[in-house]
Each structure stands twice: as structure tokens, then as C-alpha cells.
C-alpha positions in Angstrom: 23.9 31.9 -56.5 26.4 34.8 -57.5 26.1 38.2 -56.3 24.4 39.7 -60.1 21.7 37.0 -59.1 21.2 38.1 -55.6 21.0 41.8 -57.0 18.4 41.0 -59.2 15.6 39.2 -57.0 16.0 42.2 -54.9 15.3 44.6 -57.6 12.5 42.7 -58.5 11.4 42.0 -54.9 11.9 46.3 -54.1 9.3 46.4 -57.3 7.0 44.3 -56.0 4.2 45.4 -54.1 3.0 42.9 -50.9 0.6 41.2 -52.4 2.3 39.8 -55.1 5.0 37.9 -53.4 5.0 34.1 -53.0 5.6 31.8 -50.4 8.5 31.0 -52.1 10.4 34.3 -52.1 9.8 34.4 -48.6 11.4 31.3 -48.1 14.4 32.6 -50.4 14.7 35.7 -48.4 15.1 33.5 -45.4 17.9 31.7 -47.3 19.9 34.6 -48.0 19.5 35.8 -44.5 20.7 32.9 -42.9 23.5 32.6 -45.5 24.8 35.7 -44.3 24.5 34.7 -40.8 26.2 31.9 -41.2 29.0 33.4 -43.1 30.0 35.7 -40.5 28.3 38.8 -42.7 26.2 39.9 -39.7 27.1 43.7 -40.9 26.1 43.3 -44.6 22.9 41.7 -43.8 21.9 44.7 -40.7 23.3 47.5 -43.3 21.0 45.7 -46.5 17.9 45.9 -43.7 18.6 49.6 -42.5 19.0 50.9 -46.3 15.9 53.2 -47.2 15.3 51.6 -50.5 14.8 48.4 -48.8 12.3 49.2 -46.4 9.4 47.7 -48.1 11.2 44.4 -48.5 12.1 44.6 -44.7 8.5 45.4 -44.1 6.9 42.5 -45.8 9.4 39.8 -45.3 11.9 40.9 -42.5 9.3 38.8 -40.3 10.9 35.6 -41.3 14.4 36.9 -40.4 13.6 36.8 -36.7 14.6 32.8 -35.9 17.7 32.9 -37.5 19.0 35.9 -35.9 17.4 35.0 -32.3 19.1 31.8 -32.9 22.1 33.3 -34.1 22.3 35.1 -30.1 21.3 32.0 -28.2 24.4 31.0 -29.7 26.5 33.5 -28.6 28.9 34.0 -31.7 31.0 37.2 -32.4 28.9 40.0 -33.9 25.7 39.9 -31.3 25.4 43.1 -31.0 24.9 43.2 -35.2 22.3 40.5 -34.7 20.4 42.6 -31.7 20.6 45.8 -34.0 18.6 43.9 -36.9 16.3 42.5 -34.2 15.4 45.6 -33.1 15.2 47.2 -36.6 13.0 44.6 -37.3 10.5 45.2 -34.3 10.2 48.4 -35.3 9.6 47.8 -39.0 7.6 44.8 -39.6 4.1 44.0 -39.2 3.4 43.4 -35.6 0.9 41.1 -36.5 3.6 39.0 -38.8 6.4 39.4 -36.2 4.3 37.7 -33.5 3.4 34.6 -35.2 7.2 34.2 -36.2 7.8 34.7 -32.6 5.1 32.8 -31.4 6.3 29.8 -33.9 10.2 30.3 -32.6 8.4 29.7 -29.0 6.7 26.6 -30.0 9.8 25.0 -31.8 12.8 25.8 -29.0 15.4 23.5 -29.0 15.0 21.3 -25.8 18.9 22.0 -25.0 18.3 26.1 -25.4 15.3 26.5 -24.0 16.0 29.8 -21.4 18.8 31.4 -23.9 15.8 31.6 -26.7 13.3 32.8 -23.8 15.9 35.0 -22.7 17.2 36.4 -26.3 13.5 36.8 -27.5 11.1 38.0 -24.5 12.3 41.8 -24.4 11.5 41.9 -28.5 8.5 39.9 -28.0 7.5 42.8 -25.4 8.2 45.6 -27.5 6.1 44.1 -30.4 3.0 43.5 -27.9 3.1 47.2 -26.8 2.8 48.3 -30.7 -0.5 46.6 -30.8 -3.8 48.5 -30.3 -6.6 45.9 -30.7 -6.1 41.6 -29.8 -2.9 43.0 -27.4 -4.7 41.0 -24.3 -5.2 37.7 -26.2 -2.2 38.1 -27.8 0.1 38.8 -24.4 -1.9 36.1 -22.8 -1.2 33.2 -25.9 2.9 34.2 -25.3 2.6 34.2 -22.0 1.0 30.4 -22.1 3.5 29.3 -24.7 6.8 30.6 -22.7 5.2 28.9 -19.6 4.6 25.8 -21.4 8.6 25.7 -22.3 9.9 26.4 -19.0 7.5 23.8 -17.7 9.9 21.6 -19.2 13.0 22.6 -17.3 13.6 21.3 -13.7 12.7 23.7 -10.9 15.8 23.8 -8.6 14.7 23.1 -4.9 18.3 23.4 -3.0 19.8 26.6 -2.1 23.0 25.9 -4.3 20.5 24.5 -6.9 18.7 27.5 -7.5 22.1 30.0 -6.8 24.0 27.9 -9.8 20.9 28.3 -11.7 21.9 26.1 -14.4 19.1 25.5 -16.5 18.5 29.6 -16.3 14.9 29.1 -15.4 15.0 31.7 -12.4 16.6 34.2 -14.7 13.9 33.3 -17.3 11.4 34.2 -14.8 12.9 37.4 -14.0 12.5 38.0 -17.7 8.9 37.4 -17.1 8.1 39.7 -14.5 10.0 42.6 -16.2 8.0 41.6 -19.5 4.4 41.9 -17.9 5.4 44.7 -15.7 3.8 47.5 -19.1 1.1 45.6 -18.9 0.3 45.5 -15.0 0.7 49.3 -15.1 -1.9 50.0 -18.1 -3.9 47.6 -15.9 -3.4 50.2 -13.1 -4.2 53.5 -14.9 -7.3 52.4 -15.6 -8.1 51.1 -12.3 -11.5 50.3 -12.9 -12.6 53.6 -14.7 -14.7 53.2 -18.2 -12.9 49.7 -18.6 -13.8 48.1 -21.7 -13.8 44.6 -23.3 -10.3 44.6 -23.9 -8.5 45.7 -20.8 -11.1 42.9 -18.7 -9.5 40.3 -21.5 -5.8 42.2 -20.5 -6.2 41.4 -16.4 -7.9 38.4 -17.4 -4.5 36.9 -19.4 -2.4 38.5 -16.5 -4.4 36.5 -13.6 -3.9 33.5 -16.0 -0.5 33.9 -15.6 -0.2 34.9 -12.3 -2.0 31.8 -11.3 0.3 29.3 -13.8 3.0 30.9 -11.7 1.6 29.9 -8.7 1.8 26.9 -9.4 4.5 26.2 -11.6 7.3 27.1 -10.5 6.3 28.2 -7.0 4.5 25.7 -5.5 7.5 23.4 -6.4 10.1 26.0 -5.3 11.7 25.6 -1.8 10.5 29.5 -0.2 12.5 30.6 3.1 11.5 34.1 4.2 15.4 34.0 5.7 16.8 33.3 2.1 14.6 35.9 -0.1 16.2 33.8 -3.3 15.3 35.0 -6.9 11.7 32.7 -6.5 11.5 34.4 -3.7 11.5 37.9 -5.2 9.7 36.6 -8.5 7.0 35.2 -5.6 7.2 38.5 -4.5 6.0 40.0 -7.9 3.1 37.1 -8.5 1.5 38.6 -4.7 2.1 42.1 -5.5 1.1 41.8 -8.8 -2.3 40.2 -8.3 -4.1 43.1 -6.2 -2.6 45.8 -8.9 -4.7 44.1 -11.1 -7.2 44.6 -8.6 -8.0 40.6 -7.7 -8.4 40.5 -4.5 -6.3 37.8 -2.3 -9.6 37.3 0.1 -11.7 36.6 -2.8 -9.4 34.2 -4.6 -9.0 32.5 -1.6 -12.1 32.3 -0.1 -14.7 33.7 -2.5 -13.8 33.2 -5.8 -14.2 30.0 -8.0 -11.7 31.6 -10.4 -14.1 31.4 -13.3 -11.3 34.1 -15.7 -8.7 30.9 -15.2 -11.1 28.4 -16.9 -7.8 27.4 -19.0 -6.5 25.7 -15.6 -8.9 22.4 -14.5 -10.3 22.4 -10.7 -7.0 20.7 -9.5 -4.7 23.1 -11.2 -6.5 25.9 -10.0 -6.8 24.5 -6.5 -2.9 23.8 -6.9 -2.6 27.3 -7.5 -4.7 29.0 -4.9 -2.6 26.4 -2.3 0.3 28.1 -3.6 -1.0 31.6 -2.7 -2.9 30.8 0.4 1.0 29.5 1.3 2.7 32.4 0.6 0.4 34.3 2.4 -0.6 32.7 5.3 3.5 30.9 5.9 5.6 33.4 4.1 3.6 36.5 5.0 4.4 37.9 1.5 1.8 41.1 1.7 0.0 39.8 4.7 0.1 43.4 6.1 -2.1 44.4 3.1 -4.3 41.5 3.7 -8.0 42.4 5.9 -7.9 41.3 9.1 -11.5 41.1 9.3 -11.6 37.1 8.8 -11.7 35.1 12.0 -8.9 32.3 12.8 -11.7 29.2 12.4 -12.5 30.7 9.1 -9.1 31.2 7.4 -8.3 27.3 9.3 -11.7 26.2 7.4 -11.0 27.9 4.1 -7.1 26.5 4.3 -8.0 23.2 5.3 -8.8 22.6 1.1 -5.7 23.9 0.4 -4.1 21.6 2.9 -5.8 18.9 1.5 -4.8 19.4 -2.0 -1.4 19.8 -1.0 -1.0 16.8 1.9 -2.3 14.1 -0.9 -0.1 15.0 -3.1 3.5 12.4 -3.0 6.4 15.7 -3.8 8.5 16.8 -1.0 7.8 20.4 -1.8 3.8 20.2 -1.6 4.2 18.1 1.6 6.6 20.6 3.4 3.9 23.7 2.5 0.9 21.7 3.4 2.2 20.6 6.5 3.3 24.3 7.2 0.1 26.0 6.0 -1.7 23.4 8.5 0.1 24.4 11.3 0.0 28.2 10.7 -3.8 28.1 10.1 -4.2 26.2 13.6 -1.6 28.7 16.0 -3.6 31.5 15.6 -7.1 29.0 16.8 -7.4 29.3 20.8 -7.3 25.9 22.2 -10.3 23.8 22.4 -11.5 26.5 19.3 -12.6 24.2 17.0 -16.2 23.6 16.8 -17.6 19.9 16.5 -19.9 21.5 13.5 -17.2 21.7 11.4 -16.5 18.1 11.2 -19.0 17.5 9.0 -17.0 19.5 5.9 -15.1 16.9 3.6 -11.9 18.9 4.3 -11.9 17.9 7.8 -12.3 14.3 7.3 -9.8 14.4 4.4 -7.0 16.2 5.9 -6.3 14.1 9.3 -6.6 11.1 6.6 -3.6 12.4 4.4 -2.0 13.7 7.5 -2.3 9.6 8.2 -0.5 8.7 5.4 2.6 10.8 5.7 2.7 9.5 9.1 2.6 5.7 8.2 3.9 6.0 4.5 6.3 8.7 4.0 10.0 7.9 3.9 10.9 10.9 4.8 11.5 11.3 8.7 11.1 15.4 8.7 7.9 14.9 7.0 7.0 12.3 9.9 8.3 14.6 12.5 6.2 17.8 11.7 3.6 15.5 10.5 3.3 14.0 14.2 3.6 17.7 16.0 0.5 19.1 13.7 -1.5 16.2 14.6 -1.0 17.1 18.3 -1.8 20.7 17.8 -4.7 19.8 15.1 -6.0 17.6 18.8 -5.0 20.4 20.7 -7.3 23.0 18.8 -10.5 20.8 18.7 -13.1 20.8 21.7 -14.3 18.3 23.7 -17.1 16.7 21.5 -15.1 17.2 18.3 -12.2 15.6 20.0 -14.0 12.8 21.0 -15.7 11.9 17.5 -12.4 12.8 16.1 -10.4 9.7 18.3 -13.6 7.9 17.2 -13.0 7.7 13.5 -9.0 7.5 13.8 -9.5 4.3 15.6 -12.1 3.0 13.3 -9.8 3.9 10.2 -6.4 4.2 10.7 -5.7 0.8 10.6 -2.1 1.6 12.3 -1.1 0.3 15.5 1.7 3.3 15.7 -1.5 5.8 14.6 -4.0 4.2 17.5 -1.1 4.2 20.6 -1.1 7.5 19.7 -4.9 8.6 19.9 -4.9 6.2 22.9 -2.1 8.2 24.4 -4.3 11.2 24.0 -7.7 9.7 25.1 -5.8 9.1 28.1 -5.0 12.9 28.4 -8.8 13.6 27.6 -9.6 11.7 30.7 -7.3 12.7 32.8 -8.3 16.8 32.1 -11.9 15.9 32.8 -11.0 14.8 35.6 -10.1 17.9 36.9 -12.2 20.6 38.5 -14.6 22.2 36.3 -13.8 19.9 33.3 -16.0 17.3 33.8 -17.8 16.2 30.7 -20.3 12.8 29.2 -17.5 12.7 26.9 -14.3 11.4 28.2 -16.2 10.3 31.9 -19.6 9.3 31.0 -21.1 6.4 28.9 -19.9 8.2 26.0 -16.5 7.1 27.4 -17.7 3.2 27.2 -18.4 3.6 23.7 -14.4 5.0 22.7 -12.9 2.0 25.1 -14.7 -0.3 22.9 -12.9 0.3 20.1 -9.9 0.7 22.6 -9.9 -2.6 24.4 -10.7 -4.7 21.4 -9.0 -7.0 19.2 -10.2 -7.0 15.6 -8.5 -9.8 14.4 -9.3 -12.0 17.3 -7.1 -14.7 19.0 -5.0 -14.9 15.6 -4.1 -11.2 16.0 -0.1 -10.5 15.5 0.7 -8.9 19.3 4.2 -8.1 17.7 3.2 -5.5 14.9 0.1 -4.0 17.5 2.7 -3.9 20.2 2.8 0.1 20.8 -1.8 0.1 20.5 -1.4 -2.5 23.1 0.7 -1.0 25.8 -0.7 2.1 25.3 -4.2 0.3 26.0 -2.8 -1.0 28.9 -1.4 1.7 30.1 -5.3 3.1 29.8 -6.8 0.9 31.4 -4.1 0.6 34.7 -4.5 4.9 34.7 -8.5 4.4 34.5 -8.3 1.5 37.5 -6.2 3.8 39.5 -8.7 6.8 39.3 -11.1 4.4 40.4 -12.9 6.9 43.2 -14.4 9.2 40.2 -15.2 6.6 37.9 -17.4 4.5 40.8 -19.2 7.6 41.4 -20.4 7.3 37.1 -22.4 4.9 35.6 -19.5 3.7 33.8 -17.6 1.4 36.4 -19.4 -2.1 35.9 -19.4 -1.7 32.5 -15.4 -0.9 32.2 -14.6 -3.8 34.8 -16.4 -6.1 32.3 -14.9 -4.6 29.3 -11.4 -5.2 31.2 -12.4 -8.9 32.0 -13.1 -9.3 28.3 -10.1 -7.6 27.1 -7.7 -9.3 29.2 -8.8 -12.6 28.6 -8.5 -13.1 25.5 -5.2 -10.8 25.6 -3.8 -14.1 27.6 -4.8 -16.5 24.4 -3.5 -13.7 21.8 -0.1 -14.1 24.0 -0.3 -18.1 24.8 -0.5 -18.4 21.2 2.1 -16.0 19.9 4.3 -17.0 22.4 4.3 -20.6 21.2 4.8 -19.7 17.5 7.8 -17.5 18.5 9.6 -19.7 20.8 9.2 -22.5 17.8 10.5 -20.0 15.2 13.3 -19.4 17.8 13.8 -23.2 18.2 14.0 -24.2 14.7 16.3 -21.3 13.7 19.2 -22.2 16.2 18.9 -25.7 15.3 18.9 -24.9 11.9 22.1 -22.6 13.0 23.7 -25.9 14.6 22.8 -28.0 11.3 24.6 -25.4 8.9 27.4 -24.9 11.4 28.0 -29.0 11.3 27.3 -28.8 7.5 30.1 -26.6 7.5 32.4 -28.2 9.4 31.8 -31.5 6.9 32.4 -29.5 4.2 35.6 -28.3 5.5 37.3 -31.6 6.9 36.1 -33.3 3.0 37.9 -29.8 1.4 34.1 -29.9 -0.6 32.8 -26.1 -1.5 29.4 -26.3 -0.4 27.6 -24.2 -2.8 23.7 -23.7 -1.0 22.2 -24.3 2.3 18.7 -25.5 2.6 16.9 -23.0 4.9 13.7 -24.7 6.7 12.0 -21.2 7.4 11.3 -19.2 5.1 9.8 -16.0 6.8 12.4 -14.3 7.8 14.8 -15.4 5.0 16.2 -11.7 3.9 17.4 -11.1 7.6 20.7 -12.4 8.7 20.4 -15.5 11.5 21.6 -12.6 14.6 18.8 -10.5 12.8 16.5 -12.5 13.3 17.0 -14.0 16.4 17.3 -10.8 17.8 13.6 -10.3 16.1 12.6 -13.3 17.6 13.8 -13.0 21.3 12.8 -9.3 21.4 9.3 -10.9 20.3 9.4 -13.4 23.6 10.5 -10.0 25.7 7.7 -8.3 24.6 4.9 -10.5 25.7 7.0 -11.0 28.8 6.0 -7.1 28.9 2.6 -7.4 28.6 1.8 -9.8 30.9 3.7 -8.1 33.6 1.1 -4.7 32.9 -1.7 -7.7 32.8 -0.4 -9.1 36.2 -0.1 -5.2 37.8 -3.4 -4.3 36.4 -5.1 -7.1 38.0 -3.1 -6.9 41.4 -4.7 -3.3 41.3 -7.8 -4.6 40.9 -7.7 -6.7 43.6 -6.5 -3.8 45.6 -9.8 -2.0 45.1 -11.7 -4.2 45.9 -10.1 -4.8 49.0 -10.5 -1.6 49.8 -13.8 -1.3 49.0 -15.1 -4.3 51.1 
């Protein structure tokens, strides 16, 4: 198309009023826009939109200038600042009703490889076209909000320190953008604070919670936090808790109160992810804790958190792990020992939680997650009283199917017994009958004769070790109902503890048999092979069970094995030499 041609549609465009132009001319208008762009005549296009005369072309159309020109930044090509100076000529000309859904459909169709420099180029325009609107401004900041939110979702959330310092993917800056763009909006929010309110600014704090709570949890809940390293998610963390009671939403009630009903966009989980997010940031990082009432007791904030804990603890990411296991243990420092009121076992959370807690113990790869896994299950005992410790062992022992889990409830029923023993502490619990019940599931083999000693090795010496302490303190427990009892549940125990070992002690020393003379028949194979210069290309194994394992592997497997029940029948052998002891002294 020549220049005459091009001079002529925009006479007839300047003499056209709005409603007569087509689809098609806006699509032509486009054309020549981008044509220009693309030619490097960023000048002539920002000098035709600025001319007077054109105005009402600009005003109807200009709208559908906006993606080329953002696009035209994101690349970063000579001339920007022409492109910006359109933009902006543009925000202030066109329709703002026109120029958001260009925006809004420049959001949705981001190139996957540009993602933060469109977010980035576009957001402070996008603001400035919000703030022109009078009515549909909350439903319209909350529908960009949701779309920008949705697009970053799709960039990786750096969890390292050099990660999220290199910033690659620009997400942090993006967020940045994001708390400078609602920060017009959080202050209208606050100069009404509460007074003759209507429809519209409830809709406006509404869309802002909405955000605030998609924050929360995406990107912050997957965000490594460190109070010591206040990062850029730090600071934008910062902004989400600062933000929230400046809208006046109230931490305590979103926390503890509040069902959330204004973020019925998010499902229970999402909301739940998100309050997990705040009650961390609060209750770990102390971001605006000084603000927060101190009115709630510890048991309460443990028994509020302890949902949050769940929802966080069955989750399989490193990052919702490391917070739930830190939210756990901050909720239960600031409990007094022994503060934890039977009553509350009853709640869902407090079944649920010890149960995840399980599985991060017994499943996790991770050994940190193990470690600080094992020291808040300790203080989590630490916190509970007598009666709820006691039900507590109960249920680990009926359901943690985990020999490495039940040595170390044993380990602490132990302790239990040993403090009631002491003056004053005496209780039915851990001295009385009560105490016959726990050893029951103690001193028992659920598997019978056939049970594998090797993989309930630490449950078993740590039942041992039980039942020598509880012989020893003999002179307290003869004075209880308890003592027949225990000596018969001892009898029991021990006896068929002998079969369990008989029996894996003959299947071990036979696996050990068989592999060294399968050891001296591949060494002699060998040997063959080598004086008849044959390449022997496979060896018939005979066992199979331990096939992965090298043959020192697994003999080492196998005489550690024969050591081990070696082991137990030495505790066997004390245990019943101090038996015999008592009642020598006795008679």
C-alpha cells in the first residue's frame, strides 16, 4: 500500500464517526501500526498519534495498538522510549474500558519465553488505566490481578539464595511490580477506613484480600523465608502482612475466626494453603507479630496451628515440610511442659499431625527433614500431660507400624515410668494397671514366631531394655497391683522371643552357609575358566534375595544378622539372671 493509499483511509477514518467503523479497519489500523514498528518508524507512528487532528482515530482505535508496542519493549529494540511515549499517550486517550480488554487479552496470550518482561512492560500502564475508572474498578483490578497471577504461576519460584539473587526468570521483580501496582488501591481502601463504605469499595478489599491470599500461597509458601536474609520475597512477604490489616482483615480472624467466605475463588485446600502461609509468617517469621493481640493463650494458637501444620506436613515439597515442621515447633515452645490437655486429642488435627509427622520420619529422603522431624516429636511428647501422653504412646504403637517409630515411644515410656517414679509424680498411668495395658502392646509380637527380628531389631532392644529397667525398680512395682501381671507378661514375651531367634538364627546361618559356598563354587568356576582360557559369560546365583548386594555386602548383612540375636539373648540371659536375683532376695 503506497503512501496516497495510507493518506486516504485516514481521511476517511478522521470522517468517520465511532460507530461506523468495522472490524476490519480496526484490524487495518493495527497493520499499519505494526508496520511502522517494525520498520524502525517508532517516531512517525508516536508523532501520527499525538497530532490533534487525529485524536478521534486514536480515541476509537488506538486500543488495538497496545500489543504491538508492549511487545515492541519486551523486546528491547532501539527507540523504547518512542514506544513508552505512545503507550502513555494512549492510556491517556483511549477508552479505558477498550484499553483494558486489549490489556487483559495481551495478559492472557504472553509468550511462555516473555512472560515477566510483558508483566513488567505492561503492569504500570495497566495501573494507570484502572485508576481512570469510576464504576467496575474493583472487579476490574481484581480480574488483572487473577490473570497476572495466573502467568507467573507458570514461572519457577527460586528457593536458593543465589536462585532468587540471579532472579532469572524475573519473577521477584514481577512481584515487586505487583506490590507497587496495588499500593493506589490499598490506600483508597484506607481513606475510607470503614466510613459510609459502599458496594464497590467492599468488592475493592474483597479483590485485594483475593490477591493477598493467592500470594500467600503462590509464591510464598513455596519461597525459602529467612528473617537473617530479608530477600526480595522477603520484603514482597512483608507487603502481603502489612497489607492485609490496612485493608482492615484482621490476622486473628483469618486465622482463627474466619472461613474466608470473600476468597470463594480459592477451594478449601487453597485457602487452607494460604492461611498456612500466613499463620507461618507470623508465628516463625514474626513479620508484624508486634501488631498481633496477645490476648490468645499458647494451647489455643498450638490448636488453631495444628490445621495449618497438618495441611503443610502432608504435603511431599521441601518448602511446605520445612514451614510445617517450623510452625509445629514454634506453636509448642511457647506451651509449658506437660500443657497439653488430654481433651484436645479428640480434634482430627491432633491425630493427623503426629501421623504425617510419622511419615517424614519413616519416608522422607531428606535427613534434615528427619532430624527436626525427630526433635518436634520429642517436644510435641514433652508438651502433652500425663493421660494424653499415655493415650498418645497408645495409638503410635497400634499404628505406626515402624520398628524405628516404636523404639522410640518405648524409649520414652521408659522415661514416663521412670518420672512417676519419683516423688510426687506418681500416677495409674505409667505405674498402675493402666501401665499393663501399654506393655501389652510393648512386649508383643504381631507377627508371631515368623516375625523378622532383623528389621524390629531397634523395638526389640528398646523393649528389653524396658523390661530389665522395670525388673530393676522392682521395690515400687511389688508394692502395685501390677507385679504378677508384668512377671507373666515377661514369661510370655521372652519365650517366644527364644523361638523368634531359634528360628531366625537358623535361616541366617543357612543364608550365610550357602553364600560362601556359593563364593567357593564361583571362585573354582573361575579358576576353570581361566586354566581352559574360556570367558565365562554368567554365573548362576542359588539365592536370590539379596542378589543386588555385592557377596562382602551381604555377608556382612548376614553375620551382623547372627550378632544381633547374639545381642538379644545376652539382654534375655541378664534379664532373667535379675530375676532370679529378686527373688532371692525376696525369699
Amino acid at each position: 500500500m503506497n503512501e496516497d493509499q495510507v493518506n486516504d483511509i485516514i481521511r476517511r477514518w478522521q470522517n468517520s464517526p465511532e460507530d461506523e467503523l468495522k472490524p476490519e479497519d480496526y484490524q487495518q489500523f493495527k497493520n499499519l501500526g505494526s508496520a511502522c514498528l517494525s520498520e524502525g518508524d517508532g517516531a512517525k507512528l508516536l508523532t501520527f498519534l499525538q497530532d490533534e487532528k487525529n485524536q478521534g482515530i486514536v480515541k476509537s482505535m488506538g486500543c488495538v495498538l497496545m500489543a504491538p508496542l508492549v511487545n515492541k519493549v519486551v523486546k528491547q529494540e532501539k527507540r523504547l522510549d518512542q514506544c513508552q511515549a505512545a503507550i502513555t499517550h494512549l492510556t491517556r486517550t483511549c477508552s479505558p474500558d477498550k484499553l483494558l480488554h486489549s490489556l487483559h487479552e495481551l495478559i492472557e496470550d504472553i509468550d511462555p519465553g516473555a512472560i515477566s518482561e510483558t508483566i513488567l512492560a505492561l503492569v504500570p500502564h495497566l495501573q494507570t488505566v484502572l485508576l481512570q475508572l469510576d464504576d467496575r474498578k474493583a472487579a476490574c483490578m481484581g480480574l488483572a490481578l487473577a490473570a497476572l497471577q495466573k502467568q507467573l504461576s507458570r514461572l519457577p519460584v527460586p528457593y536458593t539464595r543465589q536462585q532468587e539473587e540471579a532472579d532469572e526468570y524475573g519473577l521477584c521483580r514481577c512481584y515487586k511490580a505487583l506490590a507497587v501496582f496495588t499500593k493506589p488501591f490499598i490506600e483508597e481502601v484506607k481513606r475510607k477506613n470503614g466510613n459510609h463504605n459502599t458496594s464497590e469499595d467492599e468488592e475493592l478489599r474483597t479483590e485485594l484480600l483475593k490477591f493477598c491470599m493467592r500470594s500467600l500461597r503462590e509464591p510464598l509458601l513455596e519461597a525459602e523465608l529467612n528473617r537473617d536474609r530479608q530477600s526480595s520475597l522477603w520484603h514482597f512477604a512483608t507487603e502481603i502482612m502489612v497489607t492485609l490489616p490496612a485493608i482492615q482483615e484482621s490476622l486473628s480472624e483469618i486465622l482463627f475466626f474466619s472461613p474466608l467466605k470473600k476468597s470463594s475463588q480459592m477451594d478449601s485446600s487453597e485457602s487452607k494453603e494460604s492461611r498456612a502461609c500466613l499463620a507461618y509468617l507470623l508465628f516463625v517469621q514474626l513479620i508484624t507479630i508486634d501488631s498481633f493481640p496477645a490476648v490468645f493463650s499458647p494451647v489455643f494458637v498450638l490448636q488453631c496451628n495444628m490445621e495449618y501444620t497438618n495441611q503443610l506436613l502432608s504435603s511431599k515439597k521441601e518448602s511446605h515440610l520445612l514451614k510445617g515442621l517450623a510452625l509445629y515447633t514454634k506453636s509448642l515452645e511457647n506451651v509449658q511442659d506437660n500443657g497439653i490437655p488430654v481433651s484436645l486429642q479428640e480434634l482430627k488435627s491432633f491425630y493427623c499431625v503426629p501421623q504425617n509427622l510419622r511419615q517424614v520420619l519413616t519416608d522422607c529422603p531428606m535427613q534434615h527433614l528427619r532430624e527436626s522431624g525427630l526433635k518436634v516429636l520429642q517436644l510435641f511428647i514433652d508438651k502433652l500431660e500425663v493421660e494424653a501422653k499415655y493415650k498418645f504412646f497408645r495409638c503410635m504403637l497400634k499404628t505406626s507400624h515402624h520398628a524405628g517409630v516404636e523404639s522410640y515411644i518405648i524409649k520414652n515410656i521408659r522415661n514416663q515410668v521412670e518420672s512417676s517414679m519419683e516423688p510426687g509424680n506418681a500416677n495409674k498411668w505409667f505405674l498402675g494397671e493402666e501401665l499393663l495395658s501399654l506393655l501389652g502392646l510393648v512386649l508383643c509380637f504381631p507377627q508371631g514366631p515368623e516375625t523378622d527380628l532383623l528389621n524390629s531389631m531397634d523395638r526389640i532392644m528398646e523393649s528389653l531394655n524396658l523390661l530389665r529397667y522395670l525388673l530393676i525398680r522392682d521395690t515400687i512395682l511389688r508394692s502395685s497391683t501390677v507385679w504378677e501381671e508384668l512377671c507373666r507378661i515377661k514369661d510370655d514375651y521372652l519365650k517366644l522371643l527364644r523361638v523368634c531367634i531359634s528360628i531366625s538364627r537358623g535361616y541366617y546361618a543357612s543364608e550365610l552357609k550357602a553364600l560362601r559356598e556359593d563364593q567357593k563354587m564361583k571362585a573354582k568356576e573361575a579358576r576353570d575358566a581361566a586354566r581352559s582360557s574360556r570367558l565365562v559369560k554368567s554365573i548362576t546365583v542359588k539365592h536370590e534375595k539379596m542378589s543386588d548386594m555385592s557377596p562382602e555386602v551381604q555377608h556382612q548383612v548376614l553375620q551382623s544378622a547372627l550378632v544381633t540375636f547374639d545381642l538379644m539373648e545376652s539382654l534375655i540371659v541378664r534379664i532373667e539372671e535379675i530375676t532370679e536375683e529378686k527373688l532371692k532376695i525376696q525369699n
